[in-house]
C-alpha atoms as a printed R data frame, in Angstrom:
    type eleno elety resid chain resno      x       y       z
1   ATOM     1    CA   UNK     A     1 61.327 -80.794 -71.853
2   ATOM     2    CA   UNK     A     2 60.662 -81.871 -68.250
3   ATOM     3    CA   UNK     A     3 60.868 -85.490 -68.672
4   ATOM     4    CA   UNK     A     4 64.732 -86.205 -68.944
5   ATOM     5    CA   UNK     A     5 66.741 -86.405 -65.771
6   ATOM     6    CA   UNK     A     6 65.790 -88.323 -62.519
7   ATOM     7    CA   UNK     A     7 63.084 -91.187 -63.004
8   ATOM     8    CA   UNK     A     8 59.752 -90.913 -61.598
9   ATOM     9    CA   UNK     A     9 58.914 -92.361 -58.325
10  ATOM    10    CA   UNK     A    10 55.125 -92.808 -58.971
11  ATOM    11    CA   UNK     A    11 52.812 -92.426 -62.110
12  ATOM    12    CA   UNK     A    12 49.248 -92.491 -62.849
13  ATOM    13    CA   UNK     A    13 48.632 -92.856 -66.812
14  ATOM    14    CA   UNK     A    14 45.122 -92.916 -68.214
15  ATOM    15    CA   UNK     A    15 42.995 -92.109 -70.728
16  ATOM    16    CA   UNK     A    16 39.588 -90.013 -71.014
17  ATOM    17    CA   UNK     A    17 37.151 -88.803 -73.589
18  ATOM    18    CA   UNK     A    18 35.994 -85.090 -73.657
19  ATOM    19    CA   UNK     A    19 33.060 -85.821 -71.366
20  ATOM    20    CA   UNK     A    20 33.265 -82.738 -68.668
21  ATOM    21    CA   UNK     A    21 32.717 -85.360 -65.956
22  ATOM    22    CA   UNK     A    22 35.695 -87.146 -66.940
23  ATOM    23    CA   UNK     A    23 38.117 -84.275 -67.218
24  ATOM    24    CA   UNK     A    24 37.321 -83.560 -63.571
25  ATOM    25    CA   UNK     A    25 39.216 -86.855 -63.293
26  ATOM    26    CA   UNK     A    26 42.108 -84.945 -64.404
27  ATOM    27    CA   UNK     A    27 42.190 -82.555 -61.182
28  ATOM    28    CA   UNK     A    28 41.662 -85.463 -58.603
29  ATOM    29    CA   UNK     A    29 44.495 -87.585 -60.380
30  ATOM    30    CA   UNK     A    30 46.859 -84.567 -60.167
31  ATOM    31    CA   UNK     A    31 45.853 -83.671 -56.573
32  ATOM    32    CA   UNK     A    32 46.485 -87.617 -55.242
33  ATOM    33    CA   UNK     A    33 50.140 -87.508 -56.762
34  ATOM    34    CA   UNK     A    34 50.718 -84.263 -55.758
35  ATOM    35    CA   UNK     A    35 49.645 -85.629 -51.995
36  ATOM    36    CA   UNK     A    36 51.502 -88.368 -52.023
37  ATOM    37    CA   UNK     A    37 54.476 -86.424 -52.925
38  ATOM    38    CA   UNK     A    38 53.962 -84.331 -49.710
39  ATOM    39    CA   UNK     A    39 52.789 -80.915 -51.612
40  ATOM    40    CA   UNK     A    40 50.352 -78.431 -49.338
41  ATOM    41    CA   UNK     A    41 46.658 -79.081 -49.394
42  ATOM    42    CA   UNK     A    42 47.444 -75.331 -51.371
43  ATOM    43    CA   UNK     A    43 49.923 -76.402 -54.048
44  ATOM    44    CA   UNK     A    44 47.900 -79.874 -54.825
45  ATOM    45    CA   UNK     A    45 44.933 -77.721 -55.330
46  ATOM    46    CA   UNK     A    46 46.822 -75.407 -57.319
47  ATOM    47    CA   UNK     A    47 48.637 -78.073 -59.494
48  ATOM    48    CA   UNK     A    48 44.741 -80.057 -59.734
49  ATOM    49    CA   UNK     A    49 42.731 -76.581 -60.868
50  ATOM    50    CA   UNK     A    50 45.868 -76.261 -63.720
51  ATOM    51    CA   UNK     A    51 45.427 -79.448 -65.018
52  ATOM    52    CA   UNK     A    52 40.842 -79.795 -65.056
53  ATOM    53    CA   UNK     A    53 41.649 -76.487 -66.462
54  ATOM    54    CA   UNK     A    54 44.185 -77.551 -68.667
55  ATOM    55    CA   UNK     A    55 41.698 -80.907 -70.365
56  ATOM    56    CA   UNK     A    56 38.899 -78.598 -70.573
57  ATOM    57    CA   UNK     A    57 41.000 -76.202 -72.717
58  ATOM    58    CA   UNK     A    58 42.566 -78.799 -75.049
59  ATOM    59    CA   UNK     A    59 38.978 -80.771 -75.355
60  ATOM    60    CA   UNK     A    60 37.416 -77.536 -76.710
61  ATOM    61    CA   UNK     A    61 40.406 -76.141 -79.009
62  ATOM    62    CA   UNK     A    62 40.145 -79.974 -80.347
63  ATOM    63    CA   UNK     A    63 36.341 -80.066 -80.270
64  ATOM    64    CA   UNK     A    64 36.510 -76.940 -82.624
65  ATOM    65    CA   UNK     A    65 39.159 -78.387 -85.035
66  ATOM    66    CA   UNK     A    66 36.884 -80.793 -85.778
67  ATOM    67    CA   UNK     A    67 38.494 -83.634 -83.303
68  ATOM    68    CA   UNK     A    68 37.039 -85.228 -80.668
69  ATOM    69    CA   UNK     A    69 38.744 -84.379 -77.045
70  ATOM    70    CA   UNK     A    70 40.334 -87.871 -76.126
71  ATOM    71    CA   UNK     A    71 43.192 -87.137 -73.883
72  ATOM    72    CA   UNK     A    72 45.876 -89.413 -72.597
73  ATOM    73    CA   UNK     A    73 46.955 -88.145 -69.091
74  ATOM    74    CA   UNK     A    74 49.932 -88.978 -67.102
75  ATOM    75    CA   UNK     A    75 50.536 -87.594 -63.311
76  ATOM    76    CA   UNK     A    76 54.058 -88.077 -62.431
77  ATOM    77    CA   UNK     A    77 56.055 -87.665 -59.108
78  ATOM    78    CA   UNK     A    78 59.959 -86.738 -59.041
79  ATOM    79    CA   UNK     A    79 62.345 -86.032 -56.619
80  ATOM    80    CA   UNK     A    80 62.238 -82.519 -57.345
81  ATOM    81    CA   UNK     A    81 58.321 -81.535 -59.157
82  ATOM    82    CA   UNK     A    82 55.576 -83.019 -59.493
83  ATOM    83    CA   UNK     A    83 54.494 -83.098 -63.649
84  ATOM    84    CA   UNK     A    84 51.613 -83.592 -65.473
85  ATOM    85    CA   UNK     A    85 51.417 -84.383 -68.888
86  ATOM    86    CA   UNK     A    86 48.100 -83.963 -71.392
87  ATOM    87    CA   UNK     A    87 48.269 -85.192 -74.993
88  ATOM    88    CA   UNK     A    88 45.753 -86.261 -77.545
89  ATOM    89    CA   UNK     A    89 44.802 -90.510 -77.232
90  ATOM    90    CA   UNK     A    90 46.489 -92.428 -79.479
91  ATOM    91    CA   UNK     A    91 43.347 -93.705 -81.365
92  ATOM    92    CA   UNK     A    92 42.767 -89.370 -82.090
93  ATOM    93    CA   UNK     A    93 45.987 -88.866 -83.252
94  ATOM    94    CA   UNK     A    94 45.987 -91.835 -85.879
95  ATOM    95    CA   UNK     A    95 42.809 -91.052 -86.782
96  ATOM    96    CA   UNK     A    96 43.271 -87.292 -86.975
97  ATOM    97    CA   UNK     A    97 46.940 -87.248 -88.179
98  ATOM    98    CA   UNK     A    98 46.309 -85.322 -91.171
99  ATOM    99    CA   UNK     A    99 44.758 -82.594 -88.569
100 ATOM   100    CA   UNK     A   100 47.303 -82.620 -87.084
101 ATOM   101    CA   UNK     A   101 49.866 -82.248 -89.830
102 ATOM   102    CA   UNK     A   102 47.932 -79.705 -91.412
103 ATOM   103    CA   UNK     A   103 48.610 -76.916 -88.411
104 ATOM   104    CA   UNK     A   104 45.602 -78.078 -85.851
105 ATOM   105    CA   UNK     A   105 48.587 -78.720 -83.548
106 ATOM   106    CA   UNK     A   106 49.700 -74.828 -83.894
107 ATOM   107    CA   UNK     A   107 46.675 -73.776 -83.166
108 ATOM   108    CA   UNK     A   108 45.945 -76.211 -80.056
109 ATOM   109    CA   UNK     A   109 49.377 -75.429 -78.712
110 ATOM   110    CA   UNK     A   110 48.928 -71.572 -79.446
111 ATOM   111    CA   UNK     A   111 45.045 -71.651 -77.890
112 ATOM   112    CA   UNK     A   112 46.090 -73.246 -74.455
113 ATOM   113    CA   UNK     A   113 48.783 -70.991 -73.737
114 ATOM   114    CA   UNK     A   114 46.913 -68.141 -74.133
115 ATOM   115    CA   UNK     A   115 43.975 -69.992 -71.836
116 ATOM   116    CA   UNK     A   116 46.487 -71.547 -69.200
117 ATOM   117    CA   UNK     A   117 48.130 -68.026 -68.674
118 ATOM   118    CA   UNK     A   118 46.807 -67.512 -65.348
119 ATOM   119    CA   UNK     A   119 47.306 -70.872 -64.017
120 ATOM   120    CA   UNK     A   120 48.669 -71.377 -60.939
121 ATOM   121    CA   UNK     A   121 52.140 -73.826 -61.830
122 ATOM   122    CA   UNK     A   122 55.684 -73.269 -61.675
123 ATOM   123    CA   UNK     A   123 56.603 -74.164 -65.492
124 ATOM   124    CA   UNK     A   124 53.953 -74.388 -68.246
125 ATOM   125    CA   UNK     A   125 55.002 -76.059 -71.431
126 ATOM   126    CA   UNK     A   126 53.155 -76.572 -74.760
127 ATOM   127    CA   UNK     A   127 55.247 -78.571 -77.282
128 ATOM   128    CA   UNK     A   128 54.610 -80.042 -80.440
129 ATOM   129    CA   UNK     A   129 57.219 -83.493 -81.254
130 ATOM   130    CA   UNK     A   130 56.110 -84.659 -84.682
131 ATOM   131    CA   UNK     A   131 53.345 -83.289 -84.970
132 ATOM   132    CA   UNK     A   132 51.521 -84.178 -81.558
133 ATOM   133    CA   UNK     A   133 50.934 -81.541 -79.150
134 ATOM   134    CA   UNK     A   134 51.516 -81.979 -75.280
135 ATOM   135    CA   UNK     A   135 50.735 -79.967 -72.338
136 ATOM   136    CA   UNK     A   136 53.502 -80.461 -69.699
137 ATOM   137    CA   UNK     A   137 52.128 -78.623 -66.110
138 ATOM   138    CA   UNK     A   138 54.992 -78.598 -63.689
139 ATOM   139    CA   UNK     A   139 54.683 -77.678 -59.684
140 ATOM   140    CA   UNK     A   140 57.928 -77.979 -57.751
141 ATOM   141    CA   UNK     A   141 58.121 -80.059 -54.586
142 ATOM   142    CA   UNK     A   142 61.377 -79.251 -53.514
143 ATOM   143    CA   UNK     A   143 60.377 -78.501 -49.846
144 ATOM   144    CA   UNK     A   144 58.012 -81.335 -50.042
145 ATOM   145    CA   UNK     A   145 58.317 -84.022 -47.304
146 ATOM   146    CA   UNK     A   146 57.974 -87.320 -48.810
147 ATOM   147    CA   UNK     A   147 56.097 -90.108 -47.641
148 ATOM   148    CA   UNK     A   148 56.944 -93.764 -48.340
149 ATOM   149    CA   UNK     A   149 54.076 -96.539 -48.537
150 ATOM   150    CA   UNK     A   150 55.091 -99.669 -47.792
């Protein structure tokens, strides 16, 4: 969806386990990108809430499938948006493939669009390419000023 057209200008990739204190990570890594690209105190907060909310959903739908709630996480600045990505660790996924074959993904991708409803992005995404689900958060930084580090 979101990830074709201009390159990003700064990523943060990692990966976490479904401790709670970890996920938090999820809303301080999307707040610092969102920052750096410029975004409102507002929007970073907006685009961080969406994305702790966002781990916390996908570690319990996987928690009750059965799978434990590793998540790879990626925090991306473009010119235009500011996107975060949430997908099951690679270690889960070939581990839990048959899981996943077997419909869990469905279900994952059905459960956290019903729970991210309410959040507070500009595009909300839940896909499913072969089998692995993704989240894909998306807050636009059009008016955002940029700041370069040098």
């Amino acid at each position: 969806m979101m990830t074709t057209g201009p390159e990003w200008i700064a990523r943060i990739e990692c990966q976490v386990d479904g401790d709670p204190r970890l996920i938090e990570g999820a809303s301080v890594i999307a707040a610092h990108v969102s920052r750096r690209a410029g975004l409102s105190d507002a929007a970073a907060s907006e685009i961080a809430a969406a994305a702790s909310q966002a781990c916390g959903a996908a570690a319990r739908v996987l928690g009750e499938s059965g799978i434990p709630a590793g998540m790879k996480l990626a925090a991306a600045e473009f010119p235009d948006r500011i996107e975060v990505t949430i997908e099951p660790a690679p270690e889960i996924l070939k581990e839990f493939s048959a899981q996943f074959a077997s419909g869990a993904s469905k279900r994952l991708a059905d459960q956290i669009r019903q729970s991210l409803k309410s959040a507070a992005v500009d595009e909300l995404d839940v896909e499913i390419n072969d089998g692995v689900p993704r989240i894909i958060l998306v807050k636009k930084s059009g008016a955002a000023k940029r700041r370069f580090v040098f």
